[in-house]
C-alpha positions in Angstrom: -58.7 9.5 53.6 -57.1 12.1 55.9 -58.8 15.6 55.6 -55.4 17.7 55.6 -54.3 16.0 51.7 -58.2 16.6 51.0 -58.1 20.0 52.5 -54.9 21.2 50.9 -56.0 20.5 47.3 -59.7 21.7 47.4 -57.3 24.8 48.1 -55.6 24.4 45.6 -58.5 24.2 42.9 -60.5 26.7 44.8 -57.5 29.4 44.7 -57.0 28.6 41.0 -60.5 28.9 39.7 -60.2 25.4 37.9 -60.3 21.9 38.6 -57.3 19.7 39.3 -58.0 17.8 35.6 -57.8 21.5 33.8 -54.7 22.1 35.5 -53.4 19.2 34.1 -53.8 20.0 30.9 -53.1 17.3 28.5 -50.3 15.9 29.9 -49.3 12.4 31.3 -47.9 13.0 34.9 -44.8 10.1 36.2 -43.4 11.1 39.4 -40.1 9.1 40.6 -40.3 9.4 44.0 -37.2 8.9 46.5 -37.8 5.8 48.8 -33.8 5.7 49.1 -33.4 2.7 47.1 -36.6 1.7 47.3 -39.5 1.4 44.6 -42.2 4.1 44.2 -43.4 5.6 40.8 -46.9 7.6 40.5 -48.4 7.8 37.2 -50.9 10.2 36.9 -53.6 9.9 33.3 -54.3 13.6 32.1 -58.0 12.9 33.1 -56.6 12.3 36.8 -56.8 8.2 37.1 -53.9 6.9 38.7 -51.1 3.9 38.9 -49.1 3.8 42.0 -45.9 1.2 41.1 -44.4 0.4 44.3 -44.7 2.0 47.8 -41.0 1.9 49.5 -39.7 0.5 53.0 -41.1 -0.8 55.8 -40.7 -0.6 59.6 -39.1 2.8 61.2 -39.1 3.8 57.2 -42.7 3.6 56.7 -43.7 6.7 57.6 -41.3 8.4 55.4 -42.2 6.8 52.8 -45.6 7.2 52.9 -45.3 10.7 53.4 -43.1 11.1 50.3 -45.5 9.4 48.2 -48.6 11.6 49.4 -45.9 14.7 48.9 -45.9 13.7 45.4 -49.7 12.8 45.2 -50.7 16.4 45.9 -48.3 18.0 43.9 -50.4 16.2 41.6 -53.6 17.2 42.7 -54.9 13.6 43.3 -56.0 11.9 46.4 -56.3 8.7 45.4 -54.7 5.2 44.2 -56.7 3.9 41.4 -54.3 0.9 41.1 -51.4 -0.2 43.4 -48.9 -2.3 41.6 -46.5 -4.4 44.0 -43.8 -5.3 41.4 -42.8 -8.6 43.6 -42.3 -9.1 47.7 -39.2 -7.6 49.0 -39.1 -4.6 51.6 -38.2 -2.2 49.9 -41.1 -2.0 47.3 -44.6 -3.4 49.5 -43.0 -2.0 52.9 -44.8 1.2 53.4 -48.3 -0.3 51.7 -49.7 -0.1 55.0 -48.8 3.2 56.0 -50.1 4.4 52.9 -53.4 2.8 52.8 -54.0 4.5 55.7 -54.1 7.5 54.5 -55.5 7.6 51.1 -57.8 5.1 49.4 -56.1 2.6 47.1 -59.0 0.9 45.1 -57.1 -1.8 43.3 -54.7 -3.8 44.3 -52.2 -5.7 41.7 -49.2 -8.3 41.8 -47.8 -11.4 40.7 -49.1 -14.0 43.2 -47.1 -15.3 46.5 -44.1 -15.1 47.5 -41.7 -17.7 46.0 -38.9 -17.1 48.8 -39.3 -18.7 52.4 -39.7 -15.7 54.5 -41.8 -15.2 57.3 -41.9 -11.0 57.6 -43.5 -11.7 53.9 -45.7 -14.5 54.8 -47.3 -13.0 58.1 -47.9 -10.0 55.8 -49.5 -12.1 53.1 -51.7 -13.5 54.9 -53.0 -11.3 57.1 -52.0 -7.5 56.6 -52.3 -7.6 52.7 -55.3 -9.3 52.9 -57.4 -7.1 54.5 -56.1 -4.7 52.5 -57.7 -6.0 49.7 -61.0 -7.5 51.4 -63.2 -4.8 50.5 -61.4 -3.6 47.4 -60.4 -4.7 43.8 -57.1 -7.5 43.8 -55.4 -9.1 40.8 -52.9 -11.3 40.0 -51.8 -10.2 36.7 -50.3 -12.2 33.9 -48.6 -11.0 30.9 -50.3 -9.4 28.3 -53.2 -7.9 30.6 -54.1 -4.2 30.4 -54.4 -1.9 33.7 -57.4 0.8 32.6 -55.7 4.1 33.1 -57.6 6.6 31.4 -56.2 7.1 27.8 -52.9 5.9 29.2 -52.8 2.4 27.8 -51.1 -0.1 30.2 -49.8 -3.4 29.6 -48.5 -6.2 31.4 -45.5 -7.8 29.9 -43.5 -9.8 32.8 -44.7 -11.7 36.0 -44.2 -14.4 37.9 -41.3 -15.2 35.7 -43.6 -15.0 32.9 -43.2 -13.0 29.7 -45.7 -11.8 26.9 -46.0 -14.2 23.6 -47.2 -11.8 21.4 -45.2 -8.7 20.3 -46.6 -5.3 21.1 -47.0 -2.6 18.3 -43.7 -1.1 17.2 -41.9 -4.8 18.5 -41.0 -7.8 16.6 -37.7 -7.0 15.2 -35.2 -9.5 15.4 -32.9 -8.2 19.2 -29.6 -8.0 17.8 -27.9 -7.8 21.4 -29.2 -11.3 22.0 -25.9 -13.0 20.6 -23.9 -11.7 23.0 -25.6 -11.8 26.3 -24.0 -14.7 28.7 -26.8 -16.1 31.2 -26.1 -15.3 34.8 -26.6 -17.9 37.9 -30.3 -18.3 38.1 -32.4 -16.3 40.2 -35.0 -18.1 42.1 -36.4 -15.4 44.2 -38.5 -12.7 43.8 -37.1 -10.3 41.7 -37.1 -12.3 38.7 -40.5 -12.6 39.5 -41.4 -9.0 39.0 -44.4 -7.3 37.4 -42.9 -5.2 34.2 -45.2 -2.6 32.3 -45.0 -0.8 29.2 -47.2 2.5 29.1 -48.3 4.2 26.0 -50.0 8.2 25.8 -50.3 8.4 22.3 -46.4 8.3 20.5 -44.7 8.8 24.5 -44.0 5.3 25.8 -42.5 4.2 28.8 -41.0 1.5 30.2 -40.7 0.2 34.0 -39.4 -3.3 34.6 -39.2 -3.4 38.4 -36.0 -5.4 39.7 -36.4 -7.9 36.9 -33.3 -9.6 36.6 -30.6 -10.6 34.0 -32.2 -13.8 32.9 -35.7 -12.9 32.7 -34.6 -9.9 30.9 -33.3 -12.4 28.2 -36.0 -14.0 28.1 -38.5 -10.8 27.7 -36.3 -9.9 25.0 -34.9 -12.6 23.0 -34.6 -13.7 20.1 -37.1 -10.5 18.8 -37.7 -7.9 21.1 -41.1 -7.5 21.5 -41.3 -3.9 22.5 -39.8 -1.8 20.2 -38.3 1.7 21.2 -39.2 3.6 24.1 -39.0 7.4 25.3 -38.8 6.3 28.5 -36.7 4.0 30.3 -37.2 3.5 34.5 -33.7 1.8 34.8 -34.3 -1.7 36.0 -33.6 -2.9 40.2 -32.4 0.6 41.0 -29.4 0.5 38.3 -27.8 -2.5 39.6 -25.7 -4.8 37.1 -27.6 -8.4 38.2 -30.0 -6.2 35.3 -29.9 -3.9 33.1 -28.5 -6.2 30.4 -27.7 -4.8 26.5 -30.5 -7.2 25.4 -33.0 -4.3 27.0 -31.0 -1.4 27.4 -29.7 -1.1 24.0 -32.1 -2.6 22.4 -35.3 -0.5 23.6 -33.4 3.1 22.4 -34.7 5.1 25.1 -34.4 8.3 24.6 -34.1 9.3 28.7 -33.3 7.0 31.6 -34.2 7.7 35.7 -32.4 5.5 38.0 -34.0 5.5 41.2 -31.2 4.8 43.5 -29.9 4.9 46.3 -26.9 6.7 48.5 -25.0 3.2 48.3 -27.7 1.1 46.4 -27.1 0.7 42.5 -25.0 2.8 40.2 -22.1 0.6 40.0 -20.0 1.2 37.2 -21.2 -2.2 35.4 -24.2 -0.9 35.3 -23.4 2.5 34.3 -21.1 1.9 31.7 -24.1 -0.2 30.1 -25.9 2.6 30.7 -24.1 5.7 29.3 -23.3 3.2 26.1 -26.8 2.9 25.1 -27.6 4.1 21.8 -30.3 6.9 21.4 -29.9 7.8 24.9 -29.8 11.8 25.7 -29.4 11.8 29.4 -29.6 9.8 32.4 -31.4 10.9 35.7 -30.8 9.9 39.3 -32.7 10.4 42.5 -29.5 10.2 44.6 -26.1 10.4 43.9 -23.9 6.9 44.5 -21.3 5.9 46.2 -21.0 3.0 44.1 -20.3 5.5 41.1 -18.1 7.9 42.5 -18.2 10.9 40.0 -16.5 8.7 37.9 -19.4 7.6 36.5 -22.1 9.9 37.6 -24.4 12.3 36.1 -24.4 16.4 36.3 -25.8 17.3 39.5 -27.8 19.3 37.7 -29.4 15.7 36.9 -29.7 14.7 40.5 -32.6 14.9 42.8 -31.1 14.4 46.3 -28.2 14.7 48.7 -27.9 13.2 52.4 -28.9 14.9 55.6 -25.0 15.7 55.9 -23.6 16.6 52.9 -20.4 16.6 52.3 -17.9 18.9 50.9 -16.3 16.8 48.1 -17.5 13.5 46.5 -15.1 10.9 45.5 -14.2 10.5 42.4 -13.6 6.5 42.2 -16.3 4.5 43.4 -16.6 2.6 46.4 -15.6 -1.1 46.2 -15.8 -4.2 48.5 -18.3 -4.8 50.7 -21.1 -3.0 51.3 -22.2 -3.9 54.5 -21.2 -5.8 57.7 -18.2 -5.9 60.1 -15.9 -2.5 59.4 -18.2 -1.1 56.6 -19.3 2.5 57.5 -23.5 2.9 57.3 -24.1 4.3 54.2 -25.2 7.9 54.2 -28.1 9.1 55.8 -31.1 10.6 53.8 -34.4 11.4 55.7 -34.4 14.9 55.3 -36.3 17.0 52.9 -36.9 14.6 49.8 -37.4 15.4 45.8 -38.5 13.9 42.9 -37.7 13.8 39.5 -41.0 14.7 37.4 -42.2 13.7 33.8 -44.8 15.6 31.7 -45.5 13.5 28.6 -47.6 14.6 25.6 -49.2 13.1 23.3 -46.9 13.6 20.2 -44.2 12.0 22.1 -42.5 15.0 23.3 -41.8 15.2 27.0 -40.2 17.5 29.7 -38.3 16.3 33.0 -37.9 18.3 36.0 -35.9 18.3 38.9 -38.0 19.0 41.9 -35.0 19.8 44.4 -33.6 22.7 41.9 -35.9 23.3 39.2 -33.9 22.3 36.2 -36.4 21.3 33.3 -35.5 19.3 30.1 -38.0 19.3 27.0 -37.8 16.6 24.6 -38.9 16.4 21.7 
């Protein structure tokens, strides 16, 4: 554990006159936290246990990350990981594990088994970096249906490894009347298809985060009955790209708010979007970056969006961006490694919740 996190919140309970749990209060504490495009989501148990989903990019991005994540973690007034979740084995959501876990203690360490692509960054990590990682410390592979203790948070495993649960949950069952017209995509075969999805309950808030599950699997989750129910809310599935976030779970689940957590040029296409805005029940969607890929065509307020790039611009397109992506001719997409925010939740009990913006303080209450 480094001494300046440890330093900086015994400050902060010693200046307040109460312990980092009283501050907390009752609430249920989710922190999106901007990886650009990555994966990293804190949840934090009103009695201070935590669930770390994800821990962004790797390499000259590590750092960053890392940093970002233990921004959040004392804005939290923790100092711990009580349970790292890797959703599956792709870059952008294991890459700064490392980093991390040299800094703060993570006691648990969950996924959904090996690799099933042929890649040998991921193996060499496997094998030796991960494991030692875990030698000394808790490590699951986690199958649908299994419960993550958090506190009075109650977590539960409903996709890996391809895997979905058998059995609905409470409030699920109902026969998914989106199933009839979803049309199965090519078959994924790689690892985001084999991500770890979660459902969280804190008394009548629940919360749903899916990782980069894909279209397929997604059917699968939720067809013929959906098995979930209705959700508060929704952590839009493989950063709000349209290989997921089919009408068989978007519509169907009724969330009442969505975050996106994506990218400069990394989901947000209009597929997606338009899916998105449609869904019924929903109140607002959140984003941790603006898109290209939208254009304000199909973005939010900004009042609803948690980051810029290190060079802003004066205007943003309205149409969005179309072809490719990447490769011979294609500008870089924009730089963000600047000051970072996150988008915060502070659920309750009776369901009601408030999201905040951290880079300009707008708060929403739900209720």
């Amino acid at each position: 554990m480094n001494r300046p996190l440890l330093f900086a919140i015994g400050l902060i309970a010693l200046g307040s006159g109460v312990s980092p749990v009283e501050a907390r209060g009752q609430a249920f504490e989710i922190y999106l936290i901007d990886v650009e495009g990555g994966g990293a989501t804190l949840f934090v148990s009103p009695t201070g246990q935590t669930l770390l989903i994800d821990t962004g990019n790797g390499g000259q991005r590590a750092a960053r990350d890392a940093g970002r994540i233990i921004s959040a973690m004392r804005d939290a007034s923790v100092t711990e990981i009580d349970h790292l979740i890797t959703t599956h084995w792709h870059g952008d959501h294991y890459g700064a594990m490392q980093e991390l876990a040299r800094q703060v203690p993570v006691r648990h360490f969950i996924d959904h088994g090996p690799s099933v692509e042929s890649n040998a960054t991921v193996a060499e990590f496997l094998s030796t970096t991960y494991r030692a990682l875990y030698q000394d410390r808790e490590h699951t592979v986690v199958t649908p249906g299994d419960r993550i203790p958090l506190g009075r948070v109650d977590v539960r495993v409903i996709t890996a490894a391809k895997q979905v649960i058998d059995q609905p949950l409470r409030g699920g069952g109902a026969v998914n009347p989106y199933c009839v017209d979803f049309t199965r995509q090519q078959e994924d075969n790689g690892e985001n298809a084999q991500s770890v999805g979660i459902i969280a309950r804190f008394g009548a808030f629940r919360v749903l985060h899916l990782g980069d599950l894909t279209a397929n699997t997604e059917f699968e989750l939720m067809c013929p009955r959906n098995p979930i129910g209705t959700v508060d809310l929704f952590v839009v599935t493989h950063h709000g790209q349209p290989s997921s976030n089919t009408e068989v779970v978007v519509h169907a689940i009724e969330a009442r708010t969505a975050i996106m957590n994506n990218g400069t040029r990394k989901g947000g296409q209009p597929e997606a979007m338009q899916v998105l805005h449609s869904a019924p029940g929903l109140e607002d969607l959140w984003q941790l970056h603006f898109s290209q890929l939208s254009g304000q065509e199909y973005t939010v307020p900004g009042l609803f969006i948690a980051n810029g790039v290190d060079d802003e611009p004066g205007t943003m397109p309205i149409t969005p961006m179309t072809g490719p992506l990447r490769g011979l001719g294609v500008s870089p997409a924009p730089i963000h490694n600047g000051e970072a925010h996150w988008l915060k939740v502070s659920a309750r009990a009776d369901g009601s919740f408030t999201v905040t913006n951290n880079r300009n303080g707008f708060t929403k209450e739900y209720h």
